[in-house]
Structure formats: structure tokens, C-alpha cells
C-alpha positions in Angstrom: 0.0 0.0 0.0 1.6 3.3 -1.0 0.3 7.1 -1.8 1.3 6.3 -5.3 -0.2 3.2 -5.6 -3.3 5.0 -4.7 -2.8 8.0 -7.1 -1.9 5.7 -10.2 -5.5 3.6 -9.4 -7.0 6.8 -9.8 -5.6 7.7 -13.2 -5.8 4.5 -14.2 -9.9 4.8 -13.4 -9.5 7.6 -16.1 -7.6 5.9 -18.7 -9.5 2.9 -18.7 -12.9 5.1 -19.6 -14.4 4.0 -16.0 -15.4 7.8 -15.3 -16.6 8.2 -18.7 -19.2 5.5 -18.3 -20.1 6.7 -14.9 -20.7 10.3 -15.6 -22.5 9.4 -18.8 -25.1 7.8 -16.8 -25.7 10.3 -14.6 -25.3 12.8 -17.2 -28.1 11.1 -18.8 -30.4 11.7 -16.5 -32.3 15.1 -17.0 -31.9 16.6 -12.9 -33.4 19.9 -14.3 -34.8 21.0 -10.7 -35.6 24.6 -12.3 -38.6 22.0 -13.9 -41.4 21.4 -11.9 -42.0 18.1 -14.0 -38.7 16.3 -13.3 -38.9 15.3 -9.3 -39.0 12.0 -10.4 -36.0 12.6 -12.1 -34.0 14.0 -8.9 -35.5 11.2 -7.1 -34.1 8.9 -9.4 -30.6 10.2 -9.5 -30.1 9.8 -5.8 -31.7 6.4 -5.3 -30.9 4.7 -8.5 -27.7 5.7 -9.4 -25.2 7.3 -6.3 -27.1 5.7 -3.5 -26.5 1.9 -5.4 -22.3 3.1 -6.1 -21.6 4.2 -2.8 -23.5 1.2 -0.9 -21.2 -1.1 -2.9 -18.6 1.0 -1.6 -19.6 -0.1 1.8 -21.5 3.0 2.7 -24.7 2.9 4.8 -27.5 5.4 2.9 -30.5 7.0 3.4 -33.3 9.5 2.3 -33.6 13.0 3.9 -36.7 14.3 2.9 -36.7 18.1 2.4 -39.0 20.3 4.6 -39.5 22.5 1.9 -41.1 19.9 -0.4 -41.1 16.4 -1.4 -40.0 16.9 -5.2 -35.9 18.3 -4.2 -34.7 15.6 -1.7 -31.4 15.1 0.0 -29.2 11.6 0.0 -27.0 10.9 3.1 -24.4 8.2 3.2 -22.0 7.4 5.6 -19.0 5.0 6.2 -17.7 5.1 9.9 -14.4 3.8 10.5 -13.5 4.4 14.8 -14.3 7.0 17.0 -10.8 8.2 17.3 -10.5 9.0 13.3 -11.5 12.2 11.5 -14.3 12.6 10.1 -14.5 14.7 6.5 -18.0 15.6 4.9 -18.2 15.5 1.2 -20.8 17.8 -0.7 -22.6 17.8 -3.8 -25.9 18.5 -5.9 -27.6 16.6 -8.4 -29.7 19.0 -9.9 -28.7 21.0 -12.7 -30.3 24.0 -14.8 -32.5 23.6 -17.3 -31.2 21.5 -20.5 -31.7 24.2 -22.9 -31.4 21.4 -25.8 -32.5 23.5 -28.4 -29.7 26.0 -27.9 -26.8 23.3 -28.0 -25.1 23.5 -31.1 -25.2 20.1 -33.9 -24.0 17.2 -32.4 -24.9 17.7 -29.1 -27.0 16.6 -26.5 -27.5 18.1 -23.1 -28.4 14.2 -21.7 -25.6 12.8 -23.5 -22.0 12.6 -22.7 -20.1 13.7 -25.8 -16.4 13.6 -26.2 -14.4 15.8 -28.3 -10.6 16.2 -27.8 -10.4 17.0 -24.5 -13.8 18.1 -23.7 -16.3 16.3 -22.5 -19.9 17.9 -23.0 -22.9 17.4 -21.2 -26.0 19.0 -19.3 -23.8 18.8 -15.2 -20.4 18.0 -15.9 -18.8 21.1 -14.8 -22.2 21.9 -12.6 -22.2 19.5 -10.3 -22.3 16.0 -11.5 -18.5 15.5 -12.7 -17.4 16.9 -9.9 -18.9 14.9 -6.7 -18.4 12.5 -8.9 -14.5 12.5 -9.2 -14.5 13.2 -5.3 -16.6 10.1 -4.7 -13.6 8.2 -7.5 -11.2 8.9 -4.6 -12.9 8.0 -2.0 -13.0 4.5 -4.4 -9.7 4.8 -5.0 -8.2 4.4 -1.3 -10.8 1.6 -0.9 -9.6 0.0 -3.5 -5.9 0.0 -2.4 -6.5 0.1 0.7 -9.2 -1.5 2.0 -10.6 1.1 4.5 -10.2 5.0 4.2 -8.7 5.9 7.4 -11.4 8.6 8.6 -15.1 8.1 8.9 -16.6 9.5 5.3 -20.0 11.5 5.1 -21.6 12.7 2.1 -24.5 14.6 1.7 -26.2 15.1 -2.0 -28.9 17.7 -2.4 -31.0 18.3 -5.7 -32.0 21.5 -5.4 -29.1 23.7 -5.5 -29.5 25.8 -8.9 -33.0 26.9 -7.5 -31.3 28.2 -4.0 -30.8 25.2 -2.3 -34.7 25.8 0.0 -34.6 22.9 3.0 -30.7 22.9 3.2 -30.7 25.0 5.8 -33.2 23.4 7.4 -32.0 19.6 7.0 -28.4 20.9 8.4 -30.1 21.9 11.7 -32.3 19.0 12.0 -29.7 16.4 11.2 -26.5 18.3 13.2 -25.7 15.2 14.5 -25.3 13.3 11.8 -23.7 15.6 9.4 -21.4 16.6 11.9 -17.5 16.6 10.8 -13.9 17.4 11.4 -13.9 19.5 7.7 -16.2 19.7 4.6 -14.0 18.4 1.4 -16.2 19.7 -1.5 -15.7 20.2 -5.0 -18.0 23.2 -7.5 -17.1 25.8 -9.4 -13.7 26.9 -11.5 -10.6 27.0 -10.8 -9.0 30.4 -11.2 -6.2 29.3 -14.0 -7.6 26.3 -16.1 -3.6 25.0 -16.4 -2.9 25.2 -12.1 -5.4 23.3 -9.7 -7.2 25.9 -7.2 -8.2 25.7 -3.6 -10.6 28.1 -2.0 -12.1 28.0 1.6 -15.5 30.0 0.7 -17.8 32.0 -1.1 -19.1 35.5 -1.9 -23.2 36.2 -0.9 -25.5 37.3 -3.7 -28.3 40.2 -2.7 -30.6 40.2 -5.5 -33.2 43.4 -5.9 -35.3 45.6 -7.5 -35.6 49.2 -7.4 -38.8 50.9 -9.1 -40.6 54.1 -9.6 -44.2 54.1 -10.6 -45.3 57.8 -11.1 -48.6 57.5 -13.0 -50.9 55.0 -14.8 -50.1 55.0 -18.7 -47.5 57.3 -21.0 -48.3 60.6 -21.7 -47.4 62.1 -25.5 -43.7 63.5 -25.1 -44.1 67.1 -27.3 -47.4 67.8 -25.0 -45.8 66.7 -21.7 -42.4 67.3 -22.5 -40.8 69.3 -19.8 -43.9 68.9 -17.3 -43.9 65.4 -16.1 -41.2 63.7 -14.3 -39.7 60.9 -16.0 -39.1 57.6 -14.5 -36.6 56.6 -16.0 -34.4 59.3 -15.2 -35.2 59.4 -11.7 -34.0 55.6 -11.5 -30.9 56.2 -13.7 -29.9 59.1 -11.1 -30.8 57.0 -8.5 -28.4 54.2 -9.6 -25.7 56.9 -10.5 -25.6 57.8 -6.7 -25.5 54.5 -5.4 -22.3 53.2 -8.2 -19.9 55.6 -10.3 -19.3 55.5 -14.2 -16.6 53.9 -13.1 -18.2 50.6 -10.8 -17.1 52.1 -7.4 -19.3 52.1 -4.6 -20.5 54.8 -3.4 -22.2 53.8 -0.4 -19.7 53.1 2.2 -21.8 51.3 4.8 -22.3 48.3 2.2 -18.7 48.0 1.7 -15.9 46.1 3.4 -14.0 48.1 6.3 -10.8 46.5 5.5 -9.0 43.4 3.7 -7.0 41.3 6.5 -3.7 41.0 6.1 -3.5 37.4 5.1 -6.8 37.5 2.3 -3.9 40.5 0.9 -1.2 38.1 1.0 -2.9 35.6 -0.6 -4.7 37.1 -3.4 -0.9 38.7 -4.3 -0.4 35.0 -5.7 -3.7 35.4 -8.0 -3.5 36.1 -11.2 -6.4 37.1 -12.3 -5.4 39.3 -15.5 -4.9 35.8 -16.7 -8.4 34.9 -16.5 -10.2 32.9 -19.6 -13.0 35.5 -21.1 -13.4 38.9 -22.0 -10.6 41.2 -21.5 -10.6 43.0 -18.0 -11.4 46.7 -17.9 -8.5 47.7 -15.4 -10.0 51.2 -14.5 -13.4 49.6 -13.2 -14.2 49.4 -9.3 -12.5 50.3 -6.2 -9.4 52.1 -6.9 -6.2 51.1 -5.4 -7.4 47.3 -5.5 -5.6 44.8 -7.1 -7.8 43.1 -9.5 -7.7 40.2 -7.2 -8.6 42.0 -4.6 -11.7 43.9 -6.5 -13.6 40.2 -7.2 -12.2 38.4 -4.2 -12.3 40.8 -1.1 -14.8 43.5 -1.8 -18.2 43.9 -2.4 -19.8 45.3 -5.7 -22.5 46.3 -7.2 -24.1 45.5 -10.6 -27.3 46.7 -12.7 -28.4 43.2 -14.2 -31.7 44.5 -16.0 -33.1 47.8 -16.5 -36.3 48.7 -18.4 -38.5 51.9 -18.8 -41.5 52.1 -21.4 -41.4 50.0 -24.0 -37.6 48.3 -25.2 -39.2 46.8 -28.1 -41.2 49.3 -29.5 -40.5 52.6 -28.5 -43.2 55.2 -28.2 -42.7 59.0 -28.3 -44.3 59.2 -24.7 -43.4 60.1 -21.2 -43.0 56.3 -19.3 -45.5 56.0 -16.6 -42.8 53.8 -14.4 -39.4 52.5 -14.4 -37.3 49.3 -13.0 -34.2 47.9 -12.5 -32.9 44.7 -11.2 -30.0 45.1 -9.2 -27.6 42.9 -7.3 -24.4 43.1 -4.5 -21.9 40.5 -4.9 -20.3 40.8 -0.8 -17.3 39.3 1.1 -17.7 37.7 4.6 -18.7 40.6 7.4 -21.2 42.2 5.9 -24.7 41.5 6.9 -27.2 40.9 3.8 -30.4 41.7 5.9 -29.0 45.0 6.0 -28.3 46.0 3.3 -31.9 47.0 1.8 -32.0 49.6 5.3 -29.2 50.9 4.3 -29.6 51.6 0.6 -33.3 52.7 1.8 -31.4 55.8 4.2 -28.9 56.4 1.6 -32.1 56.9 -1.1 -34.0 59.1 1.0 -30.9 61.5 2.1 -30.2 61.9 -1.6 -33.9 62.7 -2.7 -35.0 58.9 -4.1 -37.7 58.5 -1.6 -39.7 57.5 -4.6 -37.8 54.6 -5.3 -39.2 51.4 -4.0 -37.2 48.5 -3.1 -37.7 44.9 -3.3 -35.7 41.8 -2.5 -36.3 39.2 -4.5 -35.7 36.2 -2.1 -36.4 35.2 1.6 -33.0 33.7 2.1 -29.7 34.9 1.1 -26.3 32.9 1.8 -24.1 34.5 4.0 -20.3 35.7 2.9 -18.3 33.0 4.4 -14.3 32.2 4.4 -11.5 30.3 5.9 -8.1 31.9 7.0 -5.9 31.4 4.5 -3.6 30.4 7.6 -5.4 28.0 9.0 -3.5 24.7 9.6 -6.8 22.6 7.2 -5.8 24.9 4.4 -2.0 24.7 4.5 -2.6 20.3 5.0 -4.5 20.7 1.8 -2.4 22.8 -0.1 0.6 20.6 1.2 -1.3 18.0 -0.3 -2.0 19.0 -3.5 1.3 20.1 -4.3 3.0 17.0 -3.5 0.4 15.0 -6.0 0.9 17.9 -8.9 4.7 19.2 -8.0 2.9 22.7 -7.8 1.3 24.8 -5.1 -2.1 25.2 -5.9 -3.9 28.9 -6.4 -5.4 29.7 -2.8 -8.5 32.2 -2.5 -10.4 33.2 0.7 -13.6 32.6 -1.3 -14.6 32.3 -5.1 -16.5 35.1 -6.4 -19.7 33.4 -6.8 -22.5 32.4 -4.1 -22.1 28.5 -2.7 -24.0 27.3 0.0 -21.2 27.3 2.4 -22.5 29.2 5.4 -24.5 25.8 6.0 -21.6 24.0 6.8 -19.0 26.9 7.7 -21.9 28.3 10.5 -24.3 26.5 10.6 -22.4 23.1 11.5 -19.3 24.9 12.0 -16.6 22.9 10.3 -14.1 24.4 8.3 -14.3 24.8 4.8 -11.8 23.6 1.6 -13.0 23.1 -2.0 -11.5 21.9 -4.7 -12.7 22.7 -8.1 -12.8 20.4 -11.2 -13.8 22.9 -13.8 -12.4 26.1 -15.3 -13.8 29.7 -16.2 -14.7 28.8 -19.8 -16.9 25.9 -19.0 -20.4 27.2 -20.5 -21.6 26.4 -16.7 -25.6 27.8 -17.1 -25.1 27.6 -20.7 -25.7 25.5 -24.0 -22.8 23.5 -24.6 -21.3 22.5 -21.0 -18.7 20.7 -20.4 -15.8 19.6 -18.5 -11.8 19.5 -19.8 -10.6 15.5 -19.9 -7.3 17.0 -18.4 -8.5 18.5 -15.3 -10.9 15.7 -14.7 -7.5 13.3 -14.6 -5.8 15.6 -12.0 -8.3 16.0 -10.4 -8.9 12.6 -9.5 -5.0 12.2 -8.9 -5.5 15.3 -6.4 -8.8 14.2 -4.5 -7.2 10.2 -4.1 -4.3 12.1 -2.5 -5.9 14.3 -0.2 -8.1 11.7 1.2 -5.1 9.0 1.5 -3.1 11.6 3.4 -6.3 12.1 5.9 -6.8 8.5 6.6 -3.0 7.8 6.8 -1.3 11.4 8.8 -4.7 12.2 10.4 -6.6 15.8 10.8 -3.6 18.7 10.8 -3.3 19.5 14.7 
């Protein structure tokens, strides 16, 4: 029994086309929980396909039913291994957005795994299917070399995530006991450089909302109002202009950050993000004196995702009777969400705005959540990574996108690592999805590493 032994049976599950065949099945089942006709489908995917893979991998499974409904349920599986061994939760979802098949371009299928070169396309490859499912081919891998994993193993599978993951809360602090763990190992979203394996310990929140005027019931002819009725649309656009510069900076200090620790700063100096897959980077945008790093990592912004006033389509020469925009703050851990509606609400109303209404547009909001970049789990994973790869991994306090991570981070207060399998180009929420053949390979090299080095050195002390 060796680490590389271990590492090579992991590759090996690659190169034999093992994964392949396993992702295609799941792949192939449409987990669109954005479609209120496919519960049996998310039913399906927990009970027929990961519930069967991980009993034969000698773990003990069972339904949790979701409070919030029947049709999104949760699979919980566990293999215990001694009292006096860590014990690692492993996350997931097997949901996915909505298939979009006529969208995908010739060839492909949103329900069928597709291989060209070396990506693989399919409707939850990158998002989330391909990537619990490499962290459960590590799991297999020490099994298979080993015979037991070293640590207890918990893995919890919800199937509602893309719609905002309602009863996860809930199911965490009904089922404490059970999910309870030394450190959540997950795996979702990109890594930061497609060509150098990333590590992050959390997540930014996302506060959706809309601001409106309504001044009047129906238009009124421009040439006869002109110059006499207040227009709506203006109003909003000033309103938005003293909430966010020309330039993207934040205007409204008490929704901001008061600082960047010292070690987020330290960290971020090894991220380069001008690198980044995508459009090209408009350097002058937000909070000056940021790195760019720092700008999507450690601050919060502010975006207009949707703003409308009369009619887009077919323009009328007439005053607009009302006005709306859809707005949103991306934020870093310590800043509160429920506040931030008061405090754009004062802000309005000492500018002039008081006509502008405000509306959230959900009930629950994910907190900003991150781990240390000192802390001893994240310097044990990074140790462990490089040692499979020969190269530290990119660390970040948090991705830039919203993960459910303040359910296991707060709410069962275990620390945090993730370990994406994807990258920034993955069409993730789009037609044409898919996952890169060579990060899927590492990344089963990296997860049968971390989780040989838990069960054989133990938690970090």
C-alpha cells in the first residue's frame, strides 16, 4: 500500500474510460430541478444511481426528505471507521439547470455525454455532477488500495441547489448530529487558471433586488408633456448613479468592506487574475487602489443586471409611466445581507429617491463565508496537492460566486476547503457545457491524494 499506488489507481480509473461511463449515466439523466415536472428525475438520481455506487462502496445510505417539499430531496451516506479518526463531509448536488437542448449547437445533447478532444460535453459535468463525482472516485480509490479510508466519510447530495438550495438550511439543523465533521472536502465551481489546480475555503453572498418608480398609470405624448412630467426613467438612472460611479465604485460606504485582512492580501498577491479565460478585464473599473484580485475576491460590488422603462421593443414618443431595474451586491464575509436593503433605503432618502421602492427578490440569502488562509486545514490541503501535482495550488479566501457554504462553515461549524474540477470557460448555465478530460485526470489524482493523506497522517493538529 503506498500514496502512489493510490494516485496511479486513480488515473488509471481515467484511462481505462471508467469515469466516462459513470458520468454518462448520470449525465443522462435530465436533474433539471428549475422544472417542476422532473422530481422524479432527482429522485431517481439519488436512489438509483449514487445511492447503489456508494452502498457497494460499503457506505450505509438514506433518504432525507426536504421540509420544503417532497420533489428536491437530500441523499445521506455514511461509512464510519473508529471514533478516534477524523471525520470529513463530502458535498454535492444533483440537480442541474434547465437542459436548454435547443440551444446546443449540432451534435450535441445536453443528456448525452459527448467527447471531443479533451472536452467532454454534457447537461452537469462542470455543474455538479462531474465533480462529486471525481471526489466520490477517490474516495474508491483508497478503498480500492487500501481496503478502509482511514477517517469516517460523510456525504451529503442535495438536488436543489440551482434553485437556492430551499430545506438545506433546514436539513443541516435537524440532522447536526449526523452531518457533523472534522472539515467539509467539496468540489464546484472553477478554478482560477484552467492550467494550475485551485483551492478556495469559501464564497461571496449574492443580494438580489429591484428598485422601481411608478409615477402615474399609462404614458403621456412627449411634445405635449415634455418638460412637465417627471420621468421615471431618469429618476431611476440618477438614483443608480448615486449608489455606483461611471466607473463601478461604490458609493455607499456602509455596504462596503471596512478592511482586507492582512492574510486574504497576502494571498490574493499569488492570484492572477489578468490571466483569467474571457473577455478582456477593464483595469479602470471598481474600487481604486485594488488589485484586481482584490476587486472580485475581497470587496463587495455592485451591478445593474436588468433595467427597463417604457417600452424596449417598440418605442413610443411618450413620457414612461414607471421604471425598473434589477439590481444585485456581490459581498465578502462581514457584511450582513439583511441590511443592506435599510441601508440603501437611508442612503435613497438623504439623496432625494424616496420614490424609489425597493424589493428583494428572495427570503433567504447565503451568507459571505471564508476560511483563514492560515489556518492549519488549508496549509494540509495545499501541502497536499502540491506534493500529487509538483505545484502549489492557487489559494483564495472565497470564489466570487455564491455557494451554500455558510450551512456547513456556520451553521455546523466545520471548516471549509474546495476543490474545483472545472475552469472559467466551461459554458456552466449555458448551452454547450462541459468539463476538460485533463483537469478531470488531475483531479482525481489530487482528491485520491488528499483523502489517502487524511486516513494515513490524520486531521492537521
Amino acid at each position: 500500500m503506498s500514496r502512489d499506488r493510490v494516485i496511479a489507481w486513480a488515473a488509471q480509473h481515467f484511462d481505462r474510460g471508467q469515469f466516462f461511463e459513470d458520468l454518462a449515466r448520470r449525465v443522462a439523466i435530465p436533474t433539471e430541478s428549475q422544472n417542476p415536472a422532473r422530481g422524479a428525475e432527482l429522485a431517481a438520481y439519488l436512489d438509483d444511481e449514487i445511492a447503489p455506487a456508494l452502498t457497494a462502496m460499503g457506505y450505509a445510505c438514506r433518504r432525507l426528505e426536504n421540509p420544503k417539499g417532497p420533489r428536491m430531496p437530500f441523499l445521506f451516506a455514511e461509512r464510519r471507521e473508529g471514533a478516534d479518526r477524523p471525520t470529513v463531509l463530502t458535498y454535492g448536488h444533483g440537480d442541474v439547470v434547465r437542459g436548454m437542448e435547443e440551444d446546443w449547437r449540432d451534435g450535441l445533447d445536453p443528456w448525452r455525454l459527448t467527447r471531443e478532444g479533451e472536452r467532454w460535453y454534457g447537461r452537469g459535468t462542470a455543474d455538479n455532477k462531474g465533480q462529486h463525482s471525481i471526489n466520490i472516485a477517490g474516495l474508491a480509490a483508497v478503498l480500492a488500495v487500501k481496503g478502509s479510508l482511514g477517517f469516517t466519510s460523510k456525504i451529503l447530495i442535495e438536488t436543489g441547489e440551482e434553485m437556492g438550495s430551499p430545506g438545506l438550511h433546514d436539513v443541516a439543523r435537524r440532522h447536526a448530529d449526523s452531518l457533523g465533521a472534522d472539515v467539509l472536502i467539496g468540489s464546484d465551481g472553477p478554478r482560477l487558471l484552467t492550467e494550475r489546480a485551485t483551492l478556495f475555503t469559501g464564497s461571496r453572498g449574492c443580494f438580489n433586488f429591484d428598485m422601481s418608480v411608478e409615477l402615474r398609470r399609462g404614458g403621456h405624448h412627449s411634445g405635449n408633456w415634455g418638460g412637465l412630467l417627471a420621468n421615471p426613467g431618469v429618476i431611476l438612472a440618477h438614483a443608480i448613479a448615486s449608489i455606483v460611479s461611471k466607473t463601478g465604485q461604490v458609493l455607499v460606504p456602509e455596504i462596503l468592506p471596512r478592511d482586507i485582512p492582512a492574510s486574504i492580501r497576502r494571498v490574493l498577491a499569488d492570484c492572477p487574475v489578468e490571466r483569467l479565460e474571457g473577455p478582456a478585464i477593464d483595469p479602470t473599473w471598481g474600487e481604486p487602489g485594488l488589485s484586481l484580485a482584490e476587486k472580485v475576491f475581497a470587496w463587495n460590488t455592485f451591478e445593474v443586471l436588468a433595467f427597463s422603462t417604457g417600452n424596449p421593443q417598440h418605442p413610443a414618443n411618450a413620457i414612461p409611466p414607471q421604471a425598473r431595474a434589477t439590481c444585485q451586491v456581490r459581498y465578502v464575509a462581514g457584511t450582513d445581507p439583511r441590511q443592506l436593503l435599510p441601508t440603501l433605503r437611508r442612503h435613497l432618502d438623504a439623496h432625494g429617491f424616496s420614490l424609489i421602492t425597493l424589493g428583494s427578490r428572495r427570503e433567504e440569502y447565503f451568507s459571505a463565508t471564508r476560511l483563514d488562509p492560515e489556518n492549519p486545514w488549508v496549509r494540509w490541503a495545499a501541502g497536499s496537492i502540491e506534493e500529487t501535482i509538483g505545484e502549489r495550488p492557487t489559494i483564495l479566501p472565497n470564489i466570487g460566486g455564491t455557494l451554500p457554504n455558510e450551512v456547513f462553515a456556520e451553521i455546523l461549524g466545520m471548516p471549509t476547503l474546495w476543490v474545483p474540477h472545472s475552469y472559467t470557460a466551461c459554458s456552466q448555465h449555458a448551452p454547450d457545457e462541459h468539463l476538460l478530460a485533463p483537469i478531470v485526470r488531475e483531479g482525481l489524482r489530487v482528491m485520491a491524494g488528499l483523502f489517502w493523506d487524511l486516513g494515513e497522517k490524520g486531521a492537521p493538529a
